[in-house]
C-alpha positions as CSV (number, residue, x, y, z in Angstrom):
1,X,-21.6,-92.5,10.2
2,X,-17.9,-92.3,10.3
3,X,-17.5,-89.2,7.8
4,X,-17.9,-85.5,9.1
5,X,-17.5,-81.9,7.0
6,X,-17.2,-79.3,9.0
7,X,-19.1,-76.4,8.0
8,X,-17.1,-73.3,9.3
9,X,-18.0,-70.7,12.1
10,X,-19.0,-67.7,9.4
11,X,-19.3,-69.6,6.5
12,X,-21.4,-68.2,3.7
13,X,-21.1,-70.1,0.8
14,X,-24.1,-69.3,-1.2
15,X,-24.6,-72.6,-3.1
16,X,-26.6,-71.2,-5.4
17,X,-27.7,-68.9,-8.6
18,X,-26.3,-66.1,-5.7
19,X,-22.2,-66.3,-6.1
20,X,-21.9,-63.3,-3.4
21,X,-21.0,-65.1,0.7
22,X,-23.8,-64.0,2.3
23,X,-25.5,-62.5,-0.6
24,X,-23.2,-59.3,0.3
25,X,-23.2,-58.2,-3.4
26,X,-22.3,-54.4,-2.7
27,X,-18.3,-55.4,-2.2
28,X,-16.6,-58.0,-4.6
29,X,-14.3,-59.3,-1.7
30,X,-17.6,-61.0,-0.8
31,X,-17.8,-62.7,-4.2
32,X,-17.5,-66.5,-3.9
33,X,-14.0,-67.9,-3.8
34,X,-11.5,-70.6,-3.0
35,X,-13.6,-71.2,0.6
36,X,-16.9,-71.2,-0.8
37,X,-15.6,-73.7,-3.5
38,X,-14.6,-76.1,-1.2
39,X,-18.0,-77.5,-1.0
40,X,-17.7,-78.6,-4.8
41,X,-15.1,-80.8,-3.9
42,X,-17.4,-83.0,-2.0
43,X,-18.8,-84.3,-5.1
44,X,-15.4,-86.6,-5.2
45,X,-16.2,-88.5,-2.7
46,X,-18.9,-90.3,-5.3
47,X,-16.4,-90.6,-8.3
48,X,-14.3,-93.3,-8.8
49,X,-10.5,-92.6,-9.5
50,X,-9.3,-93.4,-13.0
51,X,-7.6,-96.9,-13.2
52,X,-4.3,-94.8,-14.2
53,X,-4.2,-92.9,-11.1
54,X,-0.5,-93.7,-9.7
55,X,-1.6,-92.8,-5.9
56,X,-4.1,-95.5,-5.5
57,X,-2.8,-98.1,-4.0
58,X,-3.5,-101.5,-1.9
59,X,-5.3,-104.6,-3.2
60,X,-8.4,-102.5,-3.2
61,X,-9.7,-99.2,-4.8
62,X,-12.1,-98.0,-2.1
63,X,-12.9,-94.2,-4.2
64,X,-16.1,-93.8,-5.3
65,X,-18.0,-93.8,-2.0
66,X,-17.6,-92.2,1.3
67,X,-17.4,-94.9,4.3
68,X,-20.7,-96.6,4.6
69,X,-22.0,-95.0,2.0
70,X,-22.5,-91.6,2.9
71,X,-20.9,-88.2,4.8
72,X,-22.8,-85.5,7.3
73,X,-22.6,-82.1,6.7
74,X,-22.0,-81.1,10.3
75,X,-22.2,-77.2,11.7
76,X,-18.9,-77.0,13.9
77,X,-21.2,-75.2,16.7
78,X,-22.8,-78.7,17.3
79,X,-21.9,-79.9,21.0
80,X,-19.0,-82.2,21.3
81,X,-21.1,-85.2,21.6
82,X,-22.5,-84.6,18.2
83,X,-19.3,-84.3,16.5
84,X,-18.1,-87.7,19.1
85,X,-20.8,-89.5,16.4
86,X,-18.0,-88.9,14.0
87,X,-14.6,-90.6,13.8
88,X,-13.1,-88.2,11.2
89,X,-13.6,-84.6,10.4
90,X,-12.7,-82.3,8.1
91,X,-12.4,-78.3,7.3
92,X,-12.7,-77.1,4.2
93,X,-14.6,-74.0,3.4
94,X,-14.3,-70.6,5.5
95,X,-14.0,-71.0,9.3
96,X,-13.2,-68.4,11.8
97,X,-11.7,-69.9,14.9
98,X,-12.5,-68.9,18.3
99,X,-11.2,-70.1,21.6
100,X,-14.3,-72.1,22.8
101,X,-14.3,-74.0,19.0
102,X,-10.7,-74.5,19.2
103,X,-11.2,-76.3,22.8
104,X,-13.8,-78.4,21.9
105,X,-12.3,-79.1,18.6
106,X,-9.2,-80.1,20.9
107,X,-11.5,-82.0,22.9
108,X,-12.5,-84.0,20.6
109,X,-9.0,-85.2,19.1
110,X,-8.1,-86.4,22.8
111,X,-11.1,-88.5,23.0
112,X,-10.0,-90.2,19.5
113,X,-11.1,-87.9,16.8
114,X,-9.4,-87.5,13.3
115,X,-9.5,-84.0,12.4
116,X,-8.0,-82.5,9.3
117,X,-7.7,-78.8,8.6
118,X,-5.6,-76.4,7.0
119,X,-4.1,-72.9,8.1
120,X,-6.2,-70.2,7.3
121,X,-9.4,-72.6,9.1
122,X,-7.6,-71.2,12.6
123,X,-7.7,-67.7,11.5
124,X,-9.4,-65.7,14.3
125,X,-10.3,-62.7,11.9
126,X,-13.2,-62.7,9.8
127,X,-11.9,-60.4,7.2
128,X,-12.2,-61.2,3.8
129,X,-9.7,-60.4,1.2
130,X,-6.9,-60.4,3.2
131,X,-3.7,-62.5,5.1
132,X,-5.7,-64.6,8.0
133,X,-4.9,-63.1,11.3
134,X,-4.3,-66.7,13.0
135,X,-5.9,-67.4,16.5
136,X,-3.2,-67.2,19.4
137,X,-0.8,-65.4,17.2
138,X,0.1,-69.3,15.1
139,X,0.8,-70.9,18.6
140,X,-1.5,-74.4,17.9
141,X,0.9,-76.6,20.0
142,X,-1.7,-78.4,22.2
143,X,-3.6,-78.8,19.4
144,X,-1.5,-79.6,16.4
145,X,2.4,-79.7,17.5
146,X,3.3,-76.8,15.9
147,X,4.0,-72.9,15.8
148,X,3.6,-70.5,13.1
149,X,6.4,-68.0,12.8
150,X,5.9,-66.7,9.3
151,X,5.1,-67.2,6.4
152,X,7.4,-67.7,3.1
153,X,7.2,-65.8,-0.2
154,X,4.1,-67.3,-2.6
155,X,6.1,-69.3,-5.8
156,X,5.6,-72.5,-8.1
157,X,6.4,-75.5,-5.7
158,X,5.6,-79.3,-5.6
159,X,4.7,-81.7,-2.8
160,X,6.7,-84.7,-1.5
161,X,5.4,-86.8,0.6
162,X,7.8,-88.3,3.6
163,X,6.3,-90.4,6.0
164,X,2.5,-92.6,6.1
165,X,0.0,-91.2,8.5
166,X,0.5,-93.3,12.1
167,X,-3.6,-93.9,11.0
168,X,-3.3,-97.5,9.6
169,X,-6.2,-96.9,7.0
170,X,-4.3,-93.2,5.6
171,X,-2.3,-94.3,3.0
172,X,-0.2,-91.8,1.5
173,X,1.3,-91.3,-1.8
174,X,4.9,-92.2,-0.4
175,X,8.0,-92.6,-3.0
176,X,11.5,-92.0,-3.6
177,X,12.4,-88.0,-2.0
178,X,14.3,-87.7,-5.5
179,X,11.2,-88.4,-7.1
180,X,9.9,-85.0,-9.2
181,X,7.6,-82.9,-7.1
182,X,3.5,-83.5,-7.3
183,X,0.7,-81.5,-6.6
184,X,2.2,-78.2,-8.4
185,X,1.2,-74.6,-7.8
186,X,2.1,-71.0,-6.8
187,X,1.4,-71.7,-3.3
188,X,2.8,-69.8,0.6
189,X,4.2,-72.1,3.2
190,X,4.0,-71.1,6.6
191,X,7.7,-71.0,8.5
192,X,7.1,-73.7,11.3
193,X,8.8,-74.2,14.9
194,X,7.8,-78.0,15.0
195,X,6.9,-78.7,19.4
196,X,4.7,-82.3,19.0
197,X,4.0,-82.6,15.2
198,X,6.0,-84.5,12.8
199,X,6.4,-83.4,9.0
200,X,4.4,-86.0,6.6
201,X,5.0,-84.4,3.8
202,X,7.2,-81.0,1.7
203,X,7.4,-78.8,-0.3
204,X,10.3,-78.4,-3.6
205,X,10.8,-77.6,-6.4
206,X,12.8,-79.9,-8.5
207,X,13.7,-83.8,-7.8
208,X,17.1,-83.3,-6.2
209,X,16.5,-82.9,-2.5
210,X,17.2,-85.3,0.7
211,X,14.8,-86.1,3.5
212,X,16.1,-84.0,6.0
213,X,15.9,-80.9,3.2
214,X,12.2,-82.2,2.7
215,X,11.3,-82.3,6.4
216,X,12.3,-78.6,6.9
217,X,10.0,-77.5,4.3
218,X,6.6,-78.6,5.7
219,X,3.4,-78.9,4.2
220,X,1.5,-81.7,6.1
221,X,2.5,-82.8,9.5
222,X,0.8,-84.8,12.0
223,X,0.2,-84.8,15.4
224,X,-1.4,-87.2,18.1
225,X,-3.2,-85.8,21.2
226,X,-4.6,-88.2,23.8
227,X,-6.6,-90.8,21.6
228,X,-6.7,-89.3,18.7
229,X,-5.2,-87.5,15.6
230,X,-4.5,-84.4,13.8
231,X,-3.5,-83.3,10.4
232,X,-2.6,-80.0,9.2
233,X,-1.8,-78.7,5.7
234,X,0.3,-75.7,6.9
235,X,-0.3,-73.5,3.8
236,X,-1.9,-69.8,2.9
237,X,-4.4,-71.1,0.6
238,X,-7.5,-72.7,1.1
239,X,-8.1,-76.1,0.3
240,X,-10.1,-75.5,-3.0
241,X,-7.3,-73.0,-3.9
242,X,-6.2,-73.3,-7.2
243,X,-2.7,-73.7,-6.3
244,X,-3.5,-76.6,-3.6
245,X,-6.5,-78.2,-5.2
246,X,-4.4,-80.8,-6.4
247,X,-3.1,-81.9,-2.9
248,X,-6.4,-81.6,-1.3
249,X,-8.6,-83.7,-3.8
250,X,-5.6,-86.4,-2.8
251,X,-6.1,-85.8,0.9
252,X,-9.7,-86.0,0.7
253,X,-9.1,-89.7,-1.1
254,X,-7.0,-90.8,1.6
255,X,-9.2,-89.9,4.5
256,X,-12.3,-91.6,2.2
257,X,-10.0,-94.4,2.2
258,X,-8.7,-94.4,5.7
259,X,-12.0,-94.5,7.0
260,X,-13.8,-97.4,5.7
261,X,-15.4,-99.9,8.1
262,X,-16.3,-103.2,8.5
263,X,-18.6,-103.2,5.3
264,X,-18.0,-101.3,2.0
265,X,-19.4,-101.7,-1.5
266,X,-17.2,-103.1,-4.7
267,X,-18.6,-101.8,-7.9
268,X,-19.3,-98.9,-9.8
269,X,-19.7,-95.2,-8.7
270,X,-23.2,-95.0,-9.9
271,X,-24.4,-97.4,-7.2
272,X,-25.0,-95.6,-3.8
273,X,-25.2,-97.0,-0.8
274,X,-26.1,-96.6,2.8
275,X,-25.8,-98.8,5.7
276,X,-28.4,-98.8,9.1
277,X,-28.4,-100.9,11.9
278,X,-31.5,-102.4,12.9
279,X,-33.2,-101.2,15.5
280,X,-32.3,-104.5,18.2
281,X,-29.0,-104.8,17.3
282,X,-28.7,-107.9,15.5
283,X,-27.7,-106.8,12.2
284,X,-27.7,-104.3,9.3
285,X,-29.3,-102.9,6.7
286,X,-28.1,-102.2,3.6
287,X,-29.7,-100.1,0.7
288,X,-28.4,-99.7,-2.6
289,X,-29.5,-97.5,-5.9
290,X,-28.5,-98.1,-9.0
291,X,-28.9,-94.0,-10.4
292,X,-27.5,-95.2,-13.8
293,X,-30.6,-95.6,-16.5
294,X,-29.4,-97.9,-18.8
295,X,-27.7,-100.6,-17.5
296,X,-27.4,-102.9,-14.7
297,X,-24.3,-102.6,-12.2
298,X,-22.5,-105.5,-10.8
299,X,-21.5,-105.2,-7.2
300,X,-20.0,-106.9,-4.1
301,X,-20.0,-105.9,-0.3
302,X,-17.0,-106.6,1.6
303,X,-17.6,-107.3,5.3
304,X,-14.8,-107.9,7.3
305,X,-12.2,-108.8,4.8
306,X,-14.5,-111.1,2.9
307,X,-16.4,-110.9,-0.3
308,X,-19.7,-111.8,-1.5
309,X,-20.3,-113.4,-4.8
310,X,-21.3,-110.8,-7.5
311,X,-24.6,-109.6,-7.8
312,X,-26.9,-107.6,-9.7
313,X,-28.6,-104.3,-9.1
314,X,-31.1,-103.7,-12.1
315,X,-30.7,-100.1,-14.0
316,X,-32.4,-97.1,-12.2
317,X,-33.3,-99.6,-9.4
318,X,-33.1,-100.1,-5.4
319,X,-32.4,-103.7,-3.4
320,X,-31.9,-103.6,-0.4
321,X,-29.4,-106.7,1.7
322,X,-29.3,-107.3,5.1
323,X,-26.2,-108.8,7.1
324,X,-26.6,-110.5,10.3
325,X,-23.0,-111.1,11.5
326,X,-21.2,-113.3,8.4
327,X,-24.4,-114.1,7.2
328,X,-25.6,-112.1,4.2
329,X,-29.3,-112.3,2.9
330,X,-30.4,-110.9,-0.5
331,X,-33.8,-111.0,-1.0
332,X,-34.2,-110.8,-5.2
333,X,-37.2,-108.0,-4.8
334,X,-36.6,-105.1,-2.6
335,X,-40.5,-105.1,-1.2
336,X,-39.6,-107.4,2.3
337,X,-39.4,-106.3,5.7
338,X,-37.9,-108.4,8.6
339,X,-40.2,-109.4,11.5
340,X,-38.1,-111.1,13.3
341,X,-34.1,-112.1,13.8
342,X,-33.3,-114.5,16.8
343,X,-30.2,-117.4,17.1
344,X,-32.4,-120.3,18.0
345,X,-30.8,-124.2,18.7
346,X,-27.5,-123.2,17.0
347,X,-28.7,-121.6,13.9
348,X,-30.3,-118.1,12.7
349,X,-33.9,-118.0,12.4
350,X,-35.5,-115.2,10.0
351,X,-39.0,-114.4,9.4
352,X,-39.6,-111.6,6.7
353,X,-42.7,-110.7,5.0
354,X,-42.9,-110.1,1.5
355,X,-45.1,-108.3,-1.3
356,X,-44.7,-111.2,-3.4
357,X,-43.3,-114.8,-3.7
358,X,-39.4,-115.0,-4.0
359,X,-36.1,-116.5,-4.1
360,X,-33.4,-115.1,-1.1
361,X,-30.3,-115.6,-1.7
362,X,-28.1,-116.3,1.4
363,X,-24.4,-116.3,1.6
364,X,-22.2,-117.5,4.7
365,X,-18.8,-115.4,4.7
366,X,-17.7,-116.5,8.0
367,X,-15.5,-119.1,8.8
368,X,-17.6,-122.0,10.1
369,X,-21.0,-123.9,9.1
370,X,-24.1,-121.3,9.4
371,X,-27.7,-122.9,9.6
372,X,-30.4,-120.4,8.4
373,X,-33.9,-120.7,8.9
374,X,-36.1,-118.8,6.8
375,X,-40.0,-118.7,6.9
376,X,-39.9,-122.3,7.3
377,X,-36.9,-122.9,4.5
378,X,-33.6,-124.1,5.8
379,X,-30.3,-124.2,4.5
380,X,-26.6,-125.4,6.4
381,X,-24.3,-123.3,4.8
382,X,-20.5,-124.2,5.2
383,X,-17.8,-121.4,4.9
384,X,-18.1,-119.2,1.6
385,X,-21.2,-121.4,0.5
386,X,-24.4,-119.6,-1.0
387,X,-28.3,-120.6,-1.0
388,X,-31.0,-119.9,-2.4
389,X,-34.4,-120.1,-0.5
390,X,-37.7,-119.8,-1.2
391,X,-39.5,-116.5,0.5
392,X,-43.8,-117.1,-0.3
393,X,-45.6,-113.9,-0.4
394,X,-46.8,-112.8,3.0
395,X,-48.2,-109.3,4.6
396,X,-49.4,-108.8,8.3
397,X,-52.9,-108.4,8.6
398,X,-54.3,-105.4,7.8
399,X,-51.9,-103.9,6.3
400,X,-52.5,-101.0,3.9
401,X,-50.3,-101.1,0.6
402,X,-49.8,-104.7,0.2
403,X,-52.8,-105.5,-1.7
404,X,-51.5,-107.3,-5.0
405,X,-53.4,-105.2,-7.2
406,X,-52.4,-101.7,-4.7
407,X,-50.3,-99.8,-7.3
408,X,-52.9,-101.2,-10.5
409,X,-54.7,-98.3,-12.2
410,X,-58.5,-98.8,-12.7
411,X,-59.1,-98.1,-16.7
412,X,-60.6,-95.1,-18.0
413,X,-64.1,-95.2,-19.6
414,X,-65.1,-92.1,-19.8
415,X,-64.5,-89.2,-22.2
416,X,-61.6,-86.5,-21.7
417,X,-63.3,-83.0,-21.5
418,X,-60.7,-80.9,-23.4
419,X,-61.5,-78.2,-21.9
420,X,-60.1,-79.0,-18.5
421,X,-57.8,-81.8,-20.0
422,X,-55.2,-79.5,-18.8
């Protein structure tokens, strides 16, 4: 898993039919608002951008999926090794800051974390309703480069975006600084002394402004500390804000973006995915679902730079592929499991065990001949080539569930009482 939330120190977001933080119903400042809504925003990470959207950008639109198919919803008390598991993670909802979270978070960006936060996350109040009462009086300048000196007056501004992150995969929407402000709203930017950080993007409000003018008006800077990263969005408002929402929805695209691996899915939003690696190291596992009813979904994995050919996955349905370095095997029926993996003389022996008899499909995306041995099929497959070999129905002894006639249900002869029908 390369995708952490935060979930804050004091967050209450009720999540449910309750709208109150906390259920504390007795004081409207307790009634859900822009830090509780943050969590709603996590639903982008499953929805595809429109193919109109002028900020995606590369060969590629990786939206739709969070990196390997999935996020954490990690509690920012964890230990540092637990949030070590993570190589990016973010703040959205309510979080009051305390000196031993801010050193571990601080800890955890030197030993090569992303993290990516926003003002009113280093409050050190827990006072609801009114200006955030930051931790060290605003001086974050071990942590994120900068200090906060004040805070200008809350008007309608736009967002212009300087500089790309120094993270090779955070591709910002950069253009032209005469370009017309994006991301509009009433929103109140802090006054900065800048000590490490460097200013990604500004604030304006019309198109005529230079760089420099833009660089003094911070909204997003960046700063790295030992191996790692941080970002800050150096605003009032919380990210789900109505003012900001805008800007964060983007930011949360790039970072989806910026932290893909080594294998991602191509296709529609509907299909889900998740990737595991087996249990002796020699490979992956990779489950998808289909959650649209009606209608297949055509899909490809990227691994590495390279493509499979299209496939299939049936409506309302789950496959499952496995990938064993640049060899990719998709097994038409989801009910296998593999026995055994092993390079043997040169070439990649397989042994799986199946419900029923099947085709696999096997696809080499390396760059060199592959020989794959499967349950006694064999196939040389030269760079980019695909086979197709046949898997015969085969269960370990003793198994429960794999009977052929396991999920049959015996006829009914008898008559229906109605009387206890129901």
């Amino acid at each position: 898993m390369s995708l952490g939330v935060l979930s804050g120190h004091g967050d209450g977001a009720p999540g449910l039919w309750n709208p109150w933080a906390w259920g504390q119903f007795h004081d409207r400042k307790w009634l859900a608002g822009p830090p509780e809504r943050a969590w709603e925003l996590l639903d982008g990470f499953h929805r595809r951008e429109d193919w109109s959207t002028y900020t995606v950008q590369g060969e590629r639109d990786w939206s739709g999926n969070p990196p390997y198919g999935q996020y954490d919803v990690v509690p920012i008390e964890a230990d540092l090794a637990t949030l070590q598991r993570y190589s990016s993670l973010v703040l959205l909802g309510w979080n009051t800051m305390t000196e031993e979270l801010y050193e571990k978070l601080k800890a955890y960006v030197e030993g090569g974390g992303h993290l990516i936060l926003s003002l009113p996350h280093l409050r050190g109040d827990a006072v609801r309703g009114g200006e955030p009462q930051l931790l060290r009086d605003g001086d974050f300048s071990d942590l994120c480069g900068v200090k906060v000196t004040g805070w200008l007056e809350t008007s309608v501004r736009g967002v212009k975006f300087l500089e790309h992150s120094s993270l090779p995969g955070y591709r910002l929407p950069v253009a032209d600084v005469g370009c017309d402000p994006r991301f509009m709203g009433s929103f109140t930017p802090a006054t900065l002394e800048l000590t490490t950080a460097r200013v990604l993007a500004g604030h304006d409000v019309l198109f005529g402004a230079d760089a420099d003018q833009i660089a003094a008006q911070p909204v997003l800077v960046e700063n790295r500390l030992g191996e790692g990263t941080v970002l800050l969005v150096t605003l009032l408002e919380y990210p789900a804000d109505d003012a900001v929402i805008g800007l964060t929805r983007e930011l949360l695209r790039v970072i989806s973006s910026g932290e893909q691996g080594d294998l991602r899915l191509l296709g529609s939003d509907r299909v889900r995915y998740a990737v595991y690696d087996l249990d002796d190291g020699a490979g992956q596992v990779i489950y998808l679902l289909n959650t649209d009813p009606d209608c297949s979904a055509p899909v490809r994995l990227w691994v590495e730079g390279r493509e499979t050919a299209e496939f299939l996955v049936p409506a309302n349905e789950f496959a499952v592929v496995y990938r064993f370095g640049s060899v990719v095997v998709m097994p038409l029926d989801r009910r296998v499991d593999l026995a055994r993996c092993e390079q043997q003389d040169g070439a990649l022996e397989l042994e799986f065990s199946s419900v029923i008899s099947q085709e696999v499909g096997v696809e080499n995306l390396g760059p060199r001949t592959v020989t794959v041995r499967l349950n006694g099929s064999a196939a040389e497959l030269p760079a980019g080539a695909v086979a197709h070999l046949a898997l015969p129905r085969g269960v370990p002894d003793g198994t429960v569930g794999y009977e052929p006639d396991f999920a049959e249900e015996p006829a009914y002869d008898g008559e229906i009482d109605a009387r206890t029908a129901y």
